[in-house]
C-alpha positions as CSV (number, residue, x, y, z in Angstrom):
1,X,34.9,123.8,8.6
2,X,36.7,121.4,6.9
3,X,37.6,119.1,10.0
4,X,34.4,119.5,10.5
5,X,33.0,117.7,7.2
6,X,35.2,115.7,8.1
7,X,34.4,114.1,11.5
8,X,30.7,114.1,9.9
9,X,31.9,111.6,6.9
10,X,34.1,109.3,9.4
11,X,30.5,109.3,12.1
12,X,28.5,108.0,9.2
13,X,31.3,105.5,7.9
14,X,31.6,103.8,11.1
15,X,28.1,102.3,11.6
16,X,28.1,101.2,8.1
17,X,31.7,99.1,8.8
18,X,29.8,98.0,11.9
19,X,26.7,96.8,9.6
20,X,28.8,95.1,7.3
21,X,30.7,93.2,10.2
22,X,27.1,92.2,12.0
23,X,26.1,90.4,8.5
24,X,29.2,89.2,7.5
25,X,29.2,87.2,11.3
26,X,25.8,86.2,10.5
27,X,26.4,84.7,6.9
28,X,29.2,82.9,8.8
29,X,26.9,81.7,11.4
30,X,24.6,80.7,8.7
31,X,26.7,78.6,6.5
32,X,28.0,76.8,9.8
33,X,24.6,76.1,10.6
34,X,23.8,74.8,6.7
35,X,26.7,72.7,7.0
36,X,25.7,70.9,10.0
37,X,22.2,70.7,9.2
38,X,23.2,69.2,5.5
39,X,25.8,66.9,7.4
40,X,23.2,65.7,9.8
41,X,20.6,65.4,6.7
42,X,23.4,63.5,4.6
43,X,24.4,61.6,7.7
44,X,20.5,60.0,8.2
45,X,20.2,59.4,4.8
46,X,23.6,57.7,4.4
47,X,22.4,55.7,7.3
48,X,19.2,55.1,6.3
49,X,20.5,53.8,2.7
50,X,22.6,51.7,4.7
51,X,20.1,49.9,6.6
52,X,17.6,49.3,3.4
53,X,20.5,47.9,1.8
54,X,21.5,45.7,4.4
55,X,17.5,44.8,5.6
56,X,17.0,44.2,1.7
57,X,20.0,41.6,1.1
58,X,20.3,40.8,4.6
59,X,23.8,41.7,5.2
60,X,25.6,39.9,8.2
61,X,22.3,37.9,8.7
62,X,23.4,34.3,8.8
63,X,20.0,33.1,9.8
64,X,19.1,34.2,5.9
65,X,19.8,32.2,2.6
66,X,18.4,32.5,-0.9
67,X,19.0,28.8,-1.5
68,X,16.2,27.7,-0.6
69,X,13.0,26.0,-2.0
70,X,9.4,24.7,-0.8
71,X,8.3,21.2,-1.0
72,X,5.7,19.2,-1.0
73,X,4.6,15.3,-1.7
74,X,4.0,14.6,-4.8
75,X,2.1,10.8,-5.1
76,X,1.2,9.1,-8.5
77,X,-1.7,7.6,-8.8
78,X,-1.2,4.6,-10.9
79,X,-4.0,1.7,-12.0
80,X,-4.1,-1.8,-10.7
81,X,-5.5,-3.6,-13.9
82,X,-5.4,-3.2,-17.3
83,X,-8.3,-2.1,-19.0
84,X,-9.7,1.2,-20.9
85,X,-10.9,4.5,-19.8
86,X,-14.5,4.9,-19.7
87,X,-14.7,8.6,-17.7
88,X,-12.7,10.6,-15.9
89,X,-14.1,12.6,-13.0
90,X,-11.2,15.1,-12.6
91,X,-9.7,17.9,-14.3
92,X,-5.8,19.8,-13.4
93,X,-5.2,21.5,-9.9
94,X,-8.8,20.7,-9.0
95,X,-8.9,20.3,-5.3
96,X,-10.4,16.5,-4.1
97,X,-11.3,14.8,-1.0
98,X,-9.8,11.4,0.7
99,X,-12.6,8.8,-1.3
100,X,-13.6,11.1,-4.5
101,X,-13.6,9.0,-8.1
102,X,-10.9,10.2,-10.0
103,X,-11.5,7.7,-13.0
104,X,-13.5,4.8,-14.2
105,X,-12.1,2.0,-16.3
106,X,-14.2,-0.3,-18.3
107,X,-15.2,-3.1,-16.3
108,X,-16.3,-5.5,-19.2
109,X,-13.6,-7.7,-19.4
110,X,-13.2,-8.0,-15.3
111,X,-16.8,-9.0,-14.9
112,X,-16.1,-11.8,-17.5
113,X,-13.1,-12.8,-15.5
114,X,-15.2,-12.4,-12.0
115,X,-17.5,-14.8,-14.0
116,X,-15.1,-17.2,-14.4
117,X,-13.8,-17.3,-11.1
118,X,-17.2,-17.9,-9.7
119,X,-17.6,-20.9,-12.0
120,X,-15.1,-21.9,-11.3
121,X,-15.3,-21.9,-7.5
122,X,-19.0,-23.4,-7.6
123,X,-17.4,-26.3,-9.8
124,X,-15.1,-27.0,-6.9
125,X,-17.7,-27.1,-4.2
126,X,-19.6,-29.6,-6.3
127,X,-16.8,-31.7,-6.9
128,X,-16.0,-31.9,-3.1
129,X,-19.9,-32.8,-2.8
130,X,-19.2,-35.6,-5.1
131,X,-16.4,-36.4,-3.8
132,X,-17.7,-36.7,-0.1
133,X,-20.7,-38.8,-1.5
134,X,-18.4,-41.3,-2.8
135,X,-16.6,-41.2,0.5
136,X,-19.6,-41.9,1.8
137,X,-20.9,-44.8,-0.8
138,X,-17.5,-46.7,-0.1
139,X,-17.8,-46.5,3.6
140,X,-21.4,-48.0,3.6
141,X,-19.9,-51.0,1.0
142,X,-17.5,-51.2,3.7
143,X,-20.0,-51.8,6.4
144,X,-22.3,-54.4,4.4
145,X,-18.9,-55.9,3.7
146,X,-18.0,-56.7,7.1
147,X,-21.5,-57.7,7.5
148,X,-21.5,-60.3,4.6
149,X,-18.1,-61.4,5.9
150,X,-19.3,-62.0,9.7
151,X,-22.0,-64.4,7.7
152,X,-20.1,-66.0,5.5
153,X,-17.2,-66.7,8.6
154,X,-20.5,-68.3,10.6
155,X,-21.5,-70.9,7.6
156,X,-17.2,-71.6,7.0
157,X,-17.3,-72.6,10.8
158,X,-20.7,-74.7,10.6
159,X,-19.1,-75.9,7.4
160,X,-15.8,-76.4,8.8
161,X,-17.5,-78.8,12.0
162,X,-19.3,-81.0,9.6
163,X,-16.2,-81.6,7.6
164,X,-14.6,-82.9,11.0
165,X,-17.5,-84.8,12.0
166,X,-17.6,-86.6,8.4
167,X,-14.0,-87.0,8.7
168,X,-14.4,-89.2,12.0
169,X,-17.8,-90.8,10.8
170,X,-15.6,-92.2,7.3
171,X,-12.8,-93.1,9.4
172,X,-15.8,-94.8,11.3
173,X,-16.8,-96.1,8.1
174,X,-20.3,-94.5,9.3
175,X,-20.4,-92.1,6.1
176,X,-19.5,-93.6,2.7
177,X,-17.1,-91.2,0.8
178,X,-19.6,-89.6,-1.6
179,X,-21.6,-88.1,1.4
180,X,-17.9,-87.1,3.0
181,X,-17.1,-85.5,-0.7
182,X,-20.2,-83.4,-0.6
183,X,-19.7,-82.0,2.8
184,X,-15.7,-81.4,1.9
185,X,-17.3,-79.5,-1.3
186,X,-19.6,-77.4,0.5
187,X,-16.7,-76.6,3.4
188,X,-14.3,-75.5,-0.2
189,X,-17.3,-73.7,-1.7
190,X,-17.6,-71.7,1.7
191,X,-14.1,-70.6,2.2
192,X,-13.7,-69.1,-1.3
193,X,-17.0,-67.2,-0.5
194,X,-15.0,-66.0,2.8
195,X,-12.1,-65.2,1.3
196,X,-13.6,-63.4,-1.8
197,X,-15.7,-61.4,0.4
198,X,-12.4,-60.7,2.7
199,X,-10.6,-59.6,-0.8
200,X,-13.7,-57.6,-1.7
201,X,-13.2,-55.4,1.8
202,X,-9.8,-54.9,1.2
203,X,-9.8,-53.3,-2.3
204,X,-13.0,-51.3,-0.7
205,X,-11.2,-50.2,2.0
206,X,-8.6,-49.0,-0.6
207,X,-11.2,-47.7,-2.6
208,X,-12.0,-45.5,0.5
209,X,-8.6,-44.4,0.7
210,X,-7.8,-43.4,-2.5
211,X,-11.7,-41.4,-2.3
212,X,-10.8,-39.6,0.9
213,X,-7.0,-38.6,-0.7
214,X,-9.6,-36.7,-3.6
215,X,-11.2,-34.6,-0.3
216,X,-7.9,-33.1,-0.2
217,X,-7.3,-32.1,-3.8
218,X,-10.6,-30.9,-3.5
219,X,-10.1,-28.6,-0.9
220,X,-7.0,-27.4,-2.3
221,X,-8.8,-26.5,-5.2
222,X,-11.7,-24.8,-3.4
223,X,-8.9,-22.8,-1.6
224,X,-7.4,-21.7,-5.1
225,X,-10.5,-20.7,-7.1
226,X,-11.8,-18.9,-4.0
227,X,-8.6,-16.9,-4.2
228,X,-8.8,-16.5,-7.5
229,X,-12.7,-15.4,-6.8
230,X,-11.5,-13.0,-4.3
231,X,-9.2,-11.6,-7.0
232,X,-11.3,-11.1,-9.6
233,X,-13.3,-9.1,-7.0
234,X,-10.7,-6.9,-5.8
235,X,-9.9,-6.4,-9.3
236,X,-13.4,-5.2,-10.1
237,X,-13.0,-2.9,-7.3
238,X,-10.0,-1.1,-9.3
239,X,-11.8,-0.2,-11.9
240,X,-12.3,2.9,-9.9
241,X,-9.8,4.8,-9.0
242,X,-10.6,7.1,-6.1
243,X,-8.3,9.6,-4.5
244,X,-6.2,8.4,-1.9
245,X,-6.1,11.6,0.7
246,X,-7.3,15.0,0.5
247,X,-5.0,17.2,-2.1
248,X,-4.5,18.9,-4.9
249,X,-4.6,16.6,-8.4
250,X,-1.8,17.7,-10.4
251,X,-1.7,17.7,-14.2
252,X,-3.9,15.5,-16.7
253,X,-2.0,13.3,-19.1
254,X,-4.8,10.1,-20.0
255,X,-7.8,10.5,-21.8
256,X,-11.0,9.0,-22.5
257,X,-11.1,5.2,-24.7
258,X,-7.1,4.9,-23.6
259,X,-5.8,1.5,-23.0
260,X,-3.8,1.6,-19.7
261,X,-1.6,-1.3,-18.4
262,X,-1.1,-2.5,-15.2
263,X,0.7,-0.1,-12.7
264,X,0.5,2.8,-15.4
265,X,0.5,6.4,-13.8
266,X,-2.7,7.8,-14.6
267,X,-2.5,11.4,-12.5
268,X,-0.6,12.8,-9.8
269,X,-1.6,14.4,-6.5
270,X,-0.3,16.9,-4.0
271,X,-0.8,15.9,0.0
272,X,-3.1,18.7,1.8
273,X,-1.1,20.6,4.9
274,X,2.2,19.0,4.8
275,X,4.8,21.4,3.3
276,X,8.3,22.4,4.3
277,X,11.3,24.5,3.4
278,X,14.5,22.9,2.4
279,X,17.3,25.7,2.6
280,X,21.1,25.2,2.7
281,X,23.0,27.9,4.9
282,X,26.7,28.7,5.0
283,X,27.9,27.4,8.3
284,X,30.3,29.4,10.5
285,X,32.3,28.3,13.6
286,X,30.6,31.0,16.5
287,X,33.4,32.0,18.5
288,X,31.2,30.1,21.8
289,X,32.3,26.9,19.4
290,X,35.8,27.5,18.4
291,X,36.4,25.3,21.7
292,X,33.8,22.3,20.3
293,X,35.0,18.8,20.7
294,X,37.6,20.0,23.0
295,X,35.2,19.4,25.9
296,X,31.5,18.9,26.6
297,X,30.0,22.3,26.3
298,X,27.2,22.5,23.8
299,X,27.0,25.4,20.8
C-alpha cells in the first residue's frame, strides 16, 4: 500500500516539473524577445537622434555654413544746395516709389539767385543789342565816308587840272600870278579835305573793328550768364528732393527749420528686389581634384 502512495505522489510530481519547465522556456523566450524588441527600439531611436543631430547642425554637409549674411544696397540721399528744411514728406522704413518727394527745402534764397541770373542774362542780350547797333552806326559812317571821299577825290582832280593849266597859262604869261595863287590855294584846300576825309575812314574803319571785337565779349558773356541762368534753375529744381528708385527709406536723422549744406546726407534708402547672400565656406580638395592643375580636367 505503501508503493502504492507512492507511485501516486511521483504521477502528480511529474506534470508539475513539466509545468514549471514549459514556463520557465517561455520566460526565456520572452526575455529574448524583450531584448530584441528593446534593441531594435533603442537601435531606431539611436538612429533617429543621430539623424536630427546631424540634419540640425548639418554634419558632413559642406554645402552648409553659418557664416553667412544678407545684403542689400544701401544709397544715401544727400542734398545738392544749401538751404533749410521747410517739410519732410517721409517717415522711417516707409516704403516709396521711383519719383515720390522725400523733402522740401526752402527755396527763398534760390529764387533770389534765379533772379539774378535772369538779370543778369537779359543785361547781356541788351548789351550785344547795343553793341550790334554800334556795329551797325560805324559801318553806315563808313559808307558815307567812302562816299564823301569819292567827292572830294573828283573836285582834288578838277582842282588838280586847273592848277596844271594855270601853271602853263603863267609860264605863258597868260594868267598873272595872283589868279595862279588862287587856283594853287583851292588845289591845297582840296587835298587836305581828301586826305582828312581818308584819315576820317581809317580811324572809322578801326572804330568798327574795335565795335565788332565787343560782339565777342558779348557773346561770351551771354554764354556765361545763361549758364549761370541754367544753374540757378537746376538748383531750384533741388530744392526737392524725390526718391531716386523704388525702396525702402531707412532711418530719419534731419528735421524741420535745419540748415543743411551742400552734399549733406539727408536719409538713406534700401533698393527694392535686389538682395543676396554673402557666405564664406570651408573649401576642401574633392578627391576628383586632388589631380587639378596636373592636367586639363575640370572639378
Amino acid at each position: 500500500m505503501d508503493n502504492k502512495e507512492q507511485t501516486t505522489q511521483n504521477t502528480q510530481a511529474a506534470p508539475a516539473q513539466s509545468g514549471a519547465a514549459v514556463k520557465k522556456k517561455q520566460n526565456k523566450k520572452n526575455k529574448i524577445r524583450a531584448i530584441i524588441s528593446n534593441t531594435i527600439v533603442f537601435l531606431v531611436i539611436g538612429f533617429g537622434l543621430f539623424w536630427l543631430v546631424r540634419e540640425y547642425f548639418h554634419i558632413g554637409d559642406k554645402t552648409y555654413t553659418e557664416a553667412a549674411q544678407v545684403e542689400e544696397f544701401i544709397n544715401p540721399i544727400n542734398t545738392r544746395v544749401s538751404a533749410y528744411i521747410k517739410d519732410i514728406k517721409f517717415i522711417e522704413h516707409q516704403k516709396v516709389k521711383k519719383g515720390d518727394t522725400l523733402v522740401i527745402l526752402d527755396q527763398n534764397e534760390i529764387l533770389t539767385q534765379l533772379g539774378q541770373a535772369e538779370a543778369a542774362y537779359q543785361n547781356a542780350m541788351a548789351q550785344r543789342s547795343a553793341t550790334s547797333s554800334s556795329v551797325n552806326t560805324v559801318s553806315n559812317n563808313v559808307s558815307v565816308m567812302e562816299s564823301n571821299i569819292a567827292g572830294a577825290k573828283a573836285r582834288l582832280w578838277n582842282a588838280e587840272q586847273n592848277l596844271n593849266r594855270y601853271k602853263n597859262l603863267l609860264a605863258a604869261e597868260a594868267v598873272t600870278r595872283q589868279q595862279y595863287d588862287q587856283i594853287k590855294t583851292e588845289y591845297d584846300a582840296q587835298k587836305a579835305a581828301y586826305e582828312t576825309l581818308v584819315n576820317q575812314k581809317q580811324s572809322a574803319n578801326l572804330s568798327t573793328t574795335e565795335v565788332k571785337s565787343k560782339l565777342g565779349i558779348n557773346d561770351a558773356e551771354i554764354k556765361r550768364t545763361k549758364s549761370a541762368l541754367d544753374m540757378a534753375k537746376i538748383n531750384l529744381s533741388y530744392t526737392v528732393i524725390t526718391a531716386p528708385y523704388d525702396g525702402i527709406m531707412g532711418r530719419r536723422t534731419i528735421s524741420e527749420g535745419q540748415l543743411i549744406q551742400l552734399g549733406q546726407q539727408v536719409a538713406t534708402i534700401v533698393l527694392n528686389g535686389q538682395k543676396w547672400v554673402t557666405a564664406n565656406f570651408l573649401e576642401k580638395p574633392d578627391a576628383s581634384c586632388e589631380n587639378w592643375g596636373k592636367d586639363d580636367n575640370d572639378c
